[in-house]
N, C-alpha and C positions, 0 to 999 in steps of 0.2 A: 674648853675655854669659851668658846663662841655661847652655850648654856649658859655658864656662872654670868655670863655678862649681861644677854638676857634677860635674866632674873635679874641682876640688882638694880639692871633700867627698870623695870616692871613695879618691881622695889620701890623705886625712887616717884616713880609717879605715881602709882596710886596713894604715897604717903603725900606726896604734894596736890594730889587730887582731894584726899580727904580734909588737909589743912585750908583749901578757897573753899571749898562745899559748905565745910563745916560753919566756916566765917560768915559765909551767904546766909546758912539758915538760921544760923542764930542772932544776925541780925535782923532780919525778918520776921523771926520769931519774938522780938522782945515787945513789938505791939499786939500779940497776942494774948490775951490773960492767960488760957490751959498751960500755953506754951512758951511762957515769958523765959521758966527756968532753963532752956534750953540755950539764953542768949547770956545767963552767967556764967562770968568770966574771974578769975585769978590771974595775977602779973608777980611776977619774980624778976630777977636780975643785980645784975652787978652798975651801981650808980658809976658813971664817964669819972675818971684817972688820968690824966695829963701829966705825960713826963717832956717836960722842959729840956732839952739840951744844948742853948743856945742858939745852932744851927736848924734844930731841927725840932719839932714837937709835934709832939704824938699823942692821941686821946684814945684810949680804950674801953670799949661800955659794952655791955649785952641787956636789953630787956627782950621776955620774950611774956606774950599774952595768950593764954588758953583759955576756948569758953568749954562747956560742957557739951554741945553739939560737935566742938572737933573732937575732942577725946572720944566721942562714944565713935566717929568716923573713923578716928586712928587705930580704935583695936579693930572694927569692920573690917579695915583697910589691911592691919597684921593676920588676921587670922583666914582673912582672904586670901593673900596673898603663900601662906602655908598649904592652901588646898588646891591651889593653882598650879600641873604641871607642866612643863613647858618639853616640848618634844622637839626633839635636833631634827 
């Protein structure tokens, strides 16, 4: 119990490690010419939904933004994270 828990804190932070890092150098990197590409980025999501219910209203929205410096952090971060054993 105390292992599994562990690891999915370990889990959890190195993937939230690698998501500021990655944001750090890629924006950093976009004043660089070699290493401009490292600061593009693609955005997805679901555009904001308002449901009205007289009393009450509710708006529901997701965007989420990925440059190419977090992704290459986030598999560092998974395949880190696979080779790393944690001893009770």
């Amino acid at each position: 119990m105390k292992k599994t828990l562990i690891r999915s804190l370990l889990l959890i932070v190195l993937l939230l490690l690698a998501v500021v890092l990655g944001s750090v150098i890629g924006s950093a990197a976009q004043g660089t010419s070699f290493l401009s590409w490292l600061g593009m980025s693609t955005g997805f999501g679901l555009e904001p939904v308002t449901l009205d219910l007289a009393i009450l209203q509710l708006t529901f929205g997701l965007s989420i933004r990925v440059n190419v410096a977090q992704a290459i952090l986030l598999l560092a971060a998974i395949l880190g994270y696979t080779r790393i054993h944690v001893k009770e």
